[in-house]
Every structure is written in structure tokens, then in C-alpha cells.
N, C-alpha and C positions, 0 to 999 in steps of 0.2 A: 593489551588484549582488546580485540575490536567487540563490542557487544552492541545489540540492537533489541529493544524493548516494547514490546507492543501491550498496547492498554485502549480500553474504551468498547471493547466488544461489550454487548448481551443480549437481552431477550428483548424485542419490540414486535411491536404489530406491525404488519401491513404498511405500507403508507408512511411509516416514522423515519425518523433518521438519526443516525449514528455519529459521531466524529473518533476515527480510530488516531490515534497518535504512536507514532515509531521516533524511540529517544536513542541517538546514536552517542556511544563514548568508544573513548579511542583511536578514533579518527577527526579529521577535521572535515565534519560536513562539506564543504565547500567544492572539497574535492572531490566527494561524488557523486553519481545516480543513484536514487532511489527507486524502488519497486515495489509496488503491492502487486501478492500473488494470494491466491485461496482454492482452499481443497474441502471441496465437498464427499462425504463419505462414498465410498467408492467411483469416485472421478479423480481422473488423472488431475495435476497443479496445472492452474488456468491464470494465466496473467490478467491482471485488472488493470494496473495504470502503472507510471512512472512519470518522474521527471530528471530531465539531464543533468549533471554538474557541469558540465565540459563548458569552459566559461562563454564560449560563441554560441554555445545555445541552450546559456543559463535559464531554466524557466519552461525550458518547452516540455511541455507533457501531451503523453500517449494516454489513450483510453482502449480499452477493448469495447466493439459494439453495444453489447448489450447492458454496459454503466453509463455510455454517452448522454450528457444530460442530466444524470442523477446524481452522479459522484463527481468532486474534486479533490485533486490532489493537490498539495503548496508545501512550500517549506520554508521554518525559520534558523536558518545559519547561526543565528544567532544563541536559539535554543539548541541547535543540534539537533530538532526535532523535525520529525515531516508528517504530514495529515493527510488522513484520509476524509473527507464529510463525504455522506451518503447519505442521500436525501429520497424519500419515495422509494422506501425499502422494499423487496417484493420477496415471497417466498424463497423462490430460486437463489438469493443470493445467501439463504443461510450456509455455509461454509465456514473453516474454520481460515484467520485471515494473517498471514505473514508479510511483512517489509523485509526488505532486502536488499544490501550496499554492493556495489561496484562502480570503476573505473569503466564508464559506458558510454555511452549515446543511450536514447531512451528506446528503449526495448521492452517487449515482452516475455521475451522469450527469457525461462530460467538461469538458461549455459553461464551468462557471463557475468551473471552477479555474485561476487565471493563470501559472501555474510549473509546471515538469515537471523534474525530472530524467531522466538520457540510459537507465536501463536499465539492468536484472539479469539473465542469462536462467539462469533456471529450469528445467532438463531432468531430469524423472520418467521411471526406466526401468522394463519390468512384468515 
């Protein structure tokens, strides 16, 4: 059974920073894409970041505009695990925050990731 775990959300101020961590079992990391997505109370799910497995373009990660700069994403194969750091928190990014595994190229977009774990919520005060 594939499962994906997300930890490290809470409450910060302004300005703080977070590191979210998504633990995959199940699977062998290696083989695939990861994806942070987050859903703010009535907003549609908005892609944050990802990084590829696909071994030619092991590493590369996507940002969506408005994290560029703030957040990275990384992964240790080793752990099974992939991070989020978010740095220079802003209100708007309070949402609550999911990782997500598939066989990808790195994307945003939701469709083609098969796994999801349940969710972190991430609450920025100003």
C-alpha cells in the first residue's frame, strides 16, 4: 500500500519559515515525482512545486510564481522523504498543504499524480 505523510505544518508569523516533510512508503522514491499542492478555504488546489524522478531529469524542480525564491523543494531517496522549506512566510500562503507521488516529468498540474497524502495546514499570521 502506497502511503504519503505530511508533517511540519503550523502556526508562524509573517516573515517565518516552515520545512514541511512528505514520508513515502510503498514505493521506491526513486521512481517518482513528487508534488506539493495547497488548498486554501474556498480556492480551487493550486500547485506549489515539484521535483522529477524520471532519472534524465533527476533534480529538476518547478516552482509556481508566487513561492519563487521563498520555498525549496529537495529529496532524500534515501529517507523516502521529500521537503518542502518555506522561507519568508506571507499570509496568503496560509492553505492547508499536500505532497503527491507519480510517475511524471515535473508538473503542476494535479491529473497526473496517483498518491496524495491527507494534509498539513499551514496557518501564516500578519
Amino acid at each position: 500500500e502506497v502511503q504519503l505523510v505530511e508533517s511540519g505544518g503550523g502556526l508562524v508569523q509573517a516573515g517565518g519559515s516552515l520545512r514541511l516533510s512528505c514520508a513515502v512508503s510503498g514505493v521506491t522514491l526513486d521512481d517518482y515525482g513528487i508534488g506539493w499542492f495547497r488548498q486554501a478555504p474556498g480556492k480551487e488546489r493550486e500547485g506549489v512545486s515539484s521535483i522529477s524522478g524520471i532519472p534524465s531529469l533527476l533534480g529538476e524542480t518547478l516552482y509556481t510564481y508566487s513561492v519563487k525564491g521563498r520555498f525549496t523543494i529537495s529529496r532524500d531517496n534515501a529517507k523516502n522523504t521529500v521537503y518542502l522549506q518555506m522561507n519568508n512566510l506571507k499570509p496568503e500562503d496560509t492553505a492547508v498543504y499536500y505532497c503527491a507521488a507519480g510517475i511524471t516529468i515535473t508538473t503542476l498540474n494535479p491529473t497526473p499524480y496517483d498518491y496524495w497524502g491527507q494534509g498539513t495546514q499551514v496557518t501564516v499570521s500578519s
